[in-house]
N, C-alpha and C positions, 0 to 999 in steps of 0.2 A: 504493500500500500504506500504510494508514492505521493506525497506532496508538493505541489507547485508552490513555494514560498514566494514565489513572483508575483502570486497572483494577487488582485487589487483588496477580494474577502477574505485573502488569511486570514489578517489580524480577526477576523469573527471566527475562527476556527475556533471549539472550546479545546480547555485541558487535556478531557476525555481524549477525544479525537486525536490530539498528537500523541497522547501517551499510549493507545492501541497501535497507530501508527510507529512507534518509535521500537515498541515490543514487537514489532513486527522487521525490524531490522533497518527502516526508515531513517535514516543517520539526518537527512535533511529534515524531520519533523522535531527530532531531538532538538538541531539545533536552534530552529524557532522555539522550543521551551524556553534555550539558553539565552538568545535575543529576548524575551519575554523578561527572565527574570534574574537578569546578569546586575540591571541595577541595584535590584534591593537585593538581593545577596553581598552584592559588594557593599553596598552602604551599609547593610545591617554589621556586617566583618569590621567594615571602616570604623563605625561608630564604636565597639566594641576595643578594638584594638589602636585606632590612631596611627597606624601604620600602610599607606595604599601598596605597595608590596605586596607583603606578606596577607592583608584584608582580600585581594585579589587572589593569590594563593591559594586562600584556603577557600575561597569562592569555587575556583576551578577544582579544588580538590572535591568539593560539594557537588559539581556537577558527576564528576567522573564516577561518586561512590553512589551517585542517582542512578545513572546506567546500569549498575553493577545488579542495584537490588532493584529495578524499576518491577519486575515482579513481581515483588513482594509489597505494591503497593497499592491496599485492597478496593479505595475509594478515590478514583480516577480525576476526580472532579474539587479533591483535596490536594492535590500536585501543589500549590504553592505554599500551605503552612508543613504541607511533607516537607520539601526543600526545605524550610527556613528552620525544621525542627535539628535535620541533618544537621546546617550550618552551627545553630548553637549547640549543639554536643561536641563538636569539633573546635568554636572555641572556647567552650568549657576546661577540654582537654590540653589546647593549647597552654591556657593561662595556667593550669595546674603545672603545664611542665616548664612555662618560662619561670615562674615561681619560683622552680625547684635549679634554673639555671639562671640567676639574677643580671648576668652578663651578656646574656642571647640581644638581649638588645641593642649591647654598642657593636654589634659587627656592622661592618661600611654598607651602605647600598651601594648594589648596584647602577650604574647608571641605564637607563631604558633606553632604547631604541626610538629612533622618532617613529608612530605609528600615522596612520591614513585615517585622515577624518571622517566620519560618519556620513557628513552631508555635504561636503564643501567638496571634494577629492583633494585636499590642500597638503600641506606636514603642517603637524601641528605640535609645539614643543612640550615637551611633560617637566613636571614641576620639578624645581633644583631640591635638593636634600634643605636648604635652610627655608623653603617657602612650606614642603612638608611638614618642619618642627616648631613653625611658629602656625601654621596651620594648626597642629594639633593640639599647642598649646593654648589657643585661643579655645578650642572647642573641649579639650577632655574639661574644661571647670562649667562646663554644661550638664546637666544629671543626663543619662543615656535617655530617657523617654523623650525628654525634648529634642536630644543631639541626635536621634534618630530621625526624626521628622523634619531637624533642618537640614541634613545630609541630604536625604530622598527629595527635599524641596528643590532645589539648586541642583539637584541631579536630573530631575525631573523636567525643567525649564519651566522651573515656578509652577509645579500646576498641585492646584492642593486636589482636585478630582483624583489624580494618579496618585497622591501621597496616602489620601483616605483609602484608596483601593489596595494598594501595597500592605497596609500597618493594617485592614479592616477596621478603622474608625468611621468614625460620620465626619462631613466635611467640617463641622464645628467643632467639633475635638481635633481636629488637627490644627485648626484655625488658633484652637487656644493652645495648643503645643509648643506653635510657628511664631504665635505674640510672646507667650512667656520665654521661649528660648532667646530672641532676640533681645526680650531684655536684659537677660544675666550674660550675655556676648558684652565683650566689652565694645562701645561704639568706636573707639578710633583702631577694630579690626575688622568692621565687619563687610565693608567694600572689597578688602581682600579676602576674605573665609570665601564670600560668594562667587568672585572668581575664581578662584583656585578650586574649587569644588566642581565647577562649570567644565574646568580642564580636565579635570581626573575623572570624567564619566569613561566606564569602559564601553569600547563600539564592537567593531566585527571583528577587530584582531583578538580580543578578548574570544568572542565564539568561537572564532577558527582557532585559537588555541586548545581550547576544551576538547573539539571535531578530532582534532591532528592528535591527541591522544587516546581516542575510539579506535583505531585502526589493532592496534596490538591485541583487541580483547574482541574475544566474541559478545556476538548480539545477544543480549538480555532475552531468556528462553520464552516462549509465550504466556499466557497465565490461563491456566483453566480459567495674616493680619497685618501704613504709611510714615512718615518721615521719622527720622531722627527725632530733628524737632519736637515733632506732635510727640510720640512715645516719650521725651524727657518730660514733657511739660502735664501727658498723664500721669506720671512716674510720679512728678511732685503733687500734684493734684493728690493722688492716693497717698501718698507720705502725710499729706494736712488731712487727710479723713480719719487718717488713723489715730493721728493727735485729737482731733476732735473728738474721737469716741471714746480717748481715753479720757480727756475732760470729762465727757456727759455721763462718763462711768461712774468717776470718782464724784460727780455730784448727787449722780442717786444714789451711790451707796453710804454718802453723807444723809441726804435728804430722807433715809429709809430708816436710818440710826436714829432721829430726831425724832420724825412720825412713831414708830416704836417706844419712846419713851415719854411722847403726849400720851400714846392711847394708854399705855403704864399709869399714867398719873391719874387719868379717866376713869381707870378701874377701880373697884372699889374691893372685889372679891377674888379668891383665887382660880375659879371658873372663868371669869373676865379676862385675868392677866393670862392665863392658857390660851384661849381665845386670840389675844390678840397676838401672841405669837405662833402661834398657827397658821394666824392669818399673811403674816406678815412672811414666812417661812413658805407658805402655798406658794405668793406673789415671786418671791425669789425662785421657787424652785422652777415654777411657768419658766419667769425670763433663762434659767440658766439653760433648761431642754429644750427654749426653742433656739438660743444663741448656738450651742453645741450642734443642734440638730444642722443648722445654715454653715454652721463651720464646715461640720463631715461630709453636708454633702458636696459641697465647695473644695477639700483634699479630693474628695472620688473623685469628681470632675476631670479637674486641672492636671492630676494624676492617671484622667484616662481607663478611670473602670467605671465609671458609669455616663451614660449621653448624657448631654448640657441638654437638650431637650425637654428631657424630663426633668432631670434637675429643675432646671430654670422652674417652669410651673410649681413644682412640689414647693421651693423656696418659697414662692408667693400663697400659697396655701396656707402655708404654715404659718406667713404673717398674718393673714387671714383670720387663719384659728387661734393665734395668740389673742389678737384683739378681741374674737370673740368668747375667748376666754377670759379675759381680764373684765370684760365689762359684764361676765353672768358671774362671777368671783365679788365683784363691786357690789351687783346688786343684790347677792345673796347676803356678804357681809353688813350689808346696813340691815337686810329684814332681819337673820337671823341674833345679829345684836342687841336691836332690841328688842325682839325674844328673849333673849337670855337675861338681860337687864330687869325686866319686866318681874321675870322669875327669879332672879339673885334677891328682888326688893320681898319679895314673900316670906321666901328662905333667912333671909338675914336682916329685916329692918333695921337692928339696931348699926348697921354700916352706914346707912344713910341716912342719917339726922342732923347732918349740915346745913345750913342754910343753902349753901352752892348745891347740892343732891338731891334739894326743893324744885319738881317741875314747878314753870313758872318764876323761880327765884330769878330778880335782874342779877345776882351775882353770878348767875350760868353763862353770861354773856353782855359785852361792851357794845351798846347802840349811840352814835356819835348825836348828840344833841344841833348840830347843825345840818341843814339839809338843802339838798339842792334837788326843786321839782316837787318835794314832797319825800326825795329819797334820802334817807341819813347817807353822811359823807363816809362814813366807816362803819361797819359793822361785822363785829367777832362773835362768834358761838365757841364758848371753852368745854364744852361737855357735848355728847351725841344728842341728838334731839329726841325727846320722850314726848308721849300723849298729844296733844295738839301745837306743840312745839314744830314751828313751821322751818326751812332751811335758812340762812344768813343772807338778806335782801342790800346791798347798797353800791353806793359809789365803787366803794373797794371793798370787797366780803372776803370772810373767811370763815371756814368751819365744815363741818362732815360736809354738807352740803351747801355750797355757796354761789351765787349768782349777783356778780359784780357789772354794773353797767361798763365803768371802766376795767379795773381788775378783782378777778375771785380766784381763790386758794383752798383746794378741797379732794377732801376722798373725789364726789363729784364737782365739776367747777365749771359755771358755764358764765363767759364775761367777753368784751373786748379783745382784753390780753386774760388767759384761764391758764393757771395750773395746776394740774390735780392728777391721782392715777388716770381720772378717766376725765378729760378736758375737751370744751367746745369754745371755739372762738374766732374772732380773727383771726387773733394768735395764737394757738394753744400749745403749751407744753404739758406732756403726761408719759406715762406710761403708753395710752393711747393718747393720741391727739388728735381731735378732727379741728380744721380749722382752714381759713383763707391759705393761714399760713401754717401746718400742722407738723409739729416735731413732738417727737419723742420711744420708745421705744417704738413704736408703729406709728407712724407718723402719717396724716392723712388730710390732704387738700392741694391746693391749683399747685402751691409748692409745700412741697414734704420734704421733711428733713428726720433723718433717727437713723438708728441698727437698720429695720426696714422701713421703705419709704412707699406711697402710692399716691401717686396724684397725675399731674397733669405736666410736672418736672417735679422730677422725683430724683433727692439726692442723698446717698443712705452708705452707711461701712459696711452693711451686710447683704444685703437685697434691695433693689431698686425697680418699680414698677411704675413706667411714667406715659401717658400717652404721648405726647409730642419726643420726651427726652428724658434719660434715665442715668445716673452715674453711680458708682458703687464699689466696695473694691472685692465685692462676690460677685452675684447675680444683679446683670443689668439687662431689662427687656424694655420697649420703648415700640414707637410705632414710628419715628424720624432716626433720632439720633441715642447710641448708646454707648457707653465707656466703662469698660470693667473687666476683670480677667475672664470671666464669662457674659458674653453680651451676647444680643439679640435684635436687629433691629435693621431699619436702608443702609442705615451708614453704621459703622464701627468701627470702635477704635483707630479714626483714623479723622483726617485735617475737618473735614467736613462735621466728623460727629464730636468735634471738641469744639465747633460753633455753632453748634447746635445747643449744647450741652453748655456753653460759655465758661470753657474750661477758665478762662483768664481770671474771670471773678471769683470763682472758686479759691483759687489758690491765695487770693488778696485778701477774701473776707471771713473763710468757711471759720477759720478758728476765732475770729474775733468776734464772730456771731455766735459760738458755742460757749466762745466765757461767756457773752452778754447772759445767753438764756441758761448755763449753769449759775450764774449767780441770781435768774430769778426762780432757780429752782432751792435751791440753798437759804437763800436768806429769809425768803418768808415762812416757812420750816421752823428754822432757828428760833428767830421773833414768836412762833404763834408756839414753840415748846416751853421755852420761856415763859409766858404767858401763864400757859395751861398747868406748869409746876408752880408758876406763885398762887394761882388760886384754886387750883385744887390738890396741891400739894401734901395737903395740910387736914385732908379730908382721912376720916377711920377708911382702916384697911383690915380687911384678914386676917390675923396673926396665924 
């Protein structure tokens, strides 16, 4: 069974087919295997070893010992991870025995022969011994998953279709291979890596070399992601996300310490004080398993065992479900508190005989005697609301539940400017936020800001969901423009989707707007714990 490698539907010939063909003594279907998959044999060697020699070497050694067993190979249609399994047993073995011979490496190269170009019929010169070792120096401080896909890229003539097909990724896993590898390349080599890599493709001398050792052996028996530029300037952009989220970190874990030790002073019994650490332990434990969860799947990704595809979505889900978690967490905790309140006062009246532990007492709360509209200019609630004890109504509110014209501070907080776990506003900072402008762990409006983000530009450290534009330094999806080790969108990670995205502003404002709003998460905390310890500090407890 003869094939015309001339012919113009080779290349649709499948695996199968040459490999019946080849078993069948077909020396010219072998060698369209070899034309087929000389490059990623070689690059896979290359990346491995850092050596085009000997990576070649053992490439052709790979074909030779495919012939040998083609046989014995039961799933015709698997022919390229067969080869590629070959090749890494062989440099498994290698490395165990340069290991064992630590000097194998400094013997000379040879010098190559000029070989005939592929396309051109030109001479084409092969690379000097010093363009090899600054080549390889550049590339082994590359982790192999990545060093593999930018080998086969530039071997390939840029085509990430052939690189996804070679490695069996999806063209978005290789995209995010080809992003992250370039940026751990250092940039003043990487104009050369891509040439010299361009040079070192093997052509037909490489096949005919393979061919030209067939002859001695019988025939195998029958078988029953653009510029420079743009890349540094995302680079820094994600460097200030990351300072920012350490900010917004260290402010809720301030702000969570405080709230903790209001609701302590609130208590009256030792079912309360459980209570609210419980509560207070849920809230944290949500945020930790969804932050972990964005992390892990963000390693699989990047790392290539799982598709960005699904990733991406699952990420957005999970913000999803966080929010909706926190705000059926919020509203349980207000019903079921005053439950328990309710019933602590039957069980134990003598704990509450305070004047402040009096529904109704004005010492449960500061209503500002001046008023604008009708509305007092300040108003505090220091205890949770009981019996017809309505939420904190003013200018500036605070308390479990607060509704500030200008600003309110609450478990729930709906104002202008709101912070609270669970905030509505303009401005809102929260654990959730919805708002104009919505930050916080989940952050949600026209612009969003937090861990995760969703709005209409959405700019987040963990997950970013944005219709127009999305940034993020996980998952970024977007329906224009998006920027992130894992995106999704027209444009990515590239000149276009950083004007979209307006990376410039970013990098100028992202962390002076994250103090701004950790210090309106902080300070009013502080003030309303204070507060809450001088008057009701002082109230029977427990013993």
């Amino acid at each position: 069974m003869n094939l015309n490698t001339n012919s113009p539907s080779f290349e649709d010939i499948g695996d199968a087919t040459l490999v019946t063909a080849s078993l069948q003594g077909d020396r010219q279907a072998f060698g369209k295997i070899v034309t087929r998959y000389q490059r990623l044999l070689c690059s896979v060697a290359y990346s491995s070893l850092g050596d085009l020699a000997r990576s070649e070497d053992l490439a052709q050694e790979t074909f030779i010992e495919a012939w040998k067993k083609l046989a014995g190979l039961k799933e015709p249609e698997k022919l390229k991870s067969w080869l590629c399994g070959i090749l890494r047993f062989k440099l498994s073995h290698h490395r165990r025995k340069e290991a064992r011979q630590p000097l194998a490496r400094a013997e000379e190269l040879e010098h190559a022969s000029e070989l005939e170009s592929d396309s051109q019929g030109a001479e084409e010169y092969t690379m000097k011994e010093e363009e090899q070792a600054l080549l390889w120096q550049s590339l082994e401080k590359v982790p192999e998953t990545y060093r593999e896909a930018l080998i086969l890229y530039y071997r390939e003539h840029r085509s990430v279709e052939h690189v996804a097909y070679e490695l069996d990724l999806s063209e978005d896993a290789v995209k995010q291979r080809l992003s992250r590898g370039r940026k751990l390349l250092q940039e003043r080599m990487m104009t050369f890596v891509e040439d010299a890599l361009a040079r070192s493709t093997p052509g037909r001398v490489f096949t005919a070399g393979v061919l030209a050792a067939l002859p001695a052996m019988m025939a195998p028996p029958a078988k029953a992601v653009g510029t420079g530029a743009v890349a540094a300037q995302i680079g820094s952009a994600l460097k200030w996300t990351g300072v920012a989220t350490f900010l917004a970190s260290i402010s809720g874990v301030i702000s969570s310490g405080f709230a903790l030790r209001a609701g302590l002073d609130q208590s009256r019994t030792d079912l309360e004080r459980r209570k609210v650490i419980r509560t207070v332990i849920s809230y944290f434990a949500l945020a930790i398993l969804f932050v972990a969860g964005i992390l892990g799947m963000r390693q699989l990704v990047i790392h290539g065992y799982w598709n960005s595809g699904y990733a991406m979505w699952l990420a957005q889900a999970l913000a999803i479900c966080f929010a909706a978690s926190y705000l059926y967490l919020t509203v349980r905790m207000f019903s079921s508190s005053r439950a328990l309140r309710i019933a602590e006062r039957l069980r134990r009246p003598d704990l509450f005989q305070s004047e402040i532990d009096q529904i109704g007492s004005k010492k449960r709360e500061y209503r500002s005697r001046a008023t604008l509209f009708g509305v007092p200019l300040l108003h505090v609630q220091f205890t949770n609301s009981e019996g017809n004890e309505g939420p904190a109504i003013g200018w500036i509110a605070a308390g479990e539940k607060a509704y500030g014209l200008l600003f309110a501070w609450g478990g729930y907080a709906v104002g202008t400017i709101s912070v609270g776990i669970v905030s509505v506003g303009l401005i809102s900072l929260g654990a959730v936020g919805f708002g104009v402008i919505g930050v916080g762990t989940v952050g949600v409006g026209l612009l969003a800001l937090g861990a995760s983000a969703i709005g209409y530009k959405a700019y987040a450290s963990l997950s970013a969901l944005g219709w127009e534009s999305a940034f993020s330094n996980g998952f970024s999806a977007a329906k224009e423009g998006a920027i992130g080790p894992i995106a999704m969108a027209k444009q990515v990670n590239n000149e276009q989707a950083g004007q979209i995205v307006n990376l410039a502003s970013i990098e100028q404002s992202h962390v002076f707007v994250m103090l701004a709003m950790s210090a309106l998460v902080i300070v009013p905390v502080v003030l309303y714990a204070k507060a809450v310890r001088k008057r009701m500090g002082k109230g029977k407890r427990e013993s």
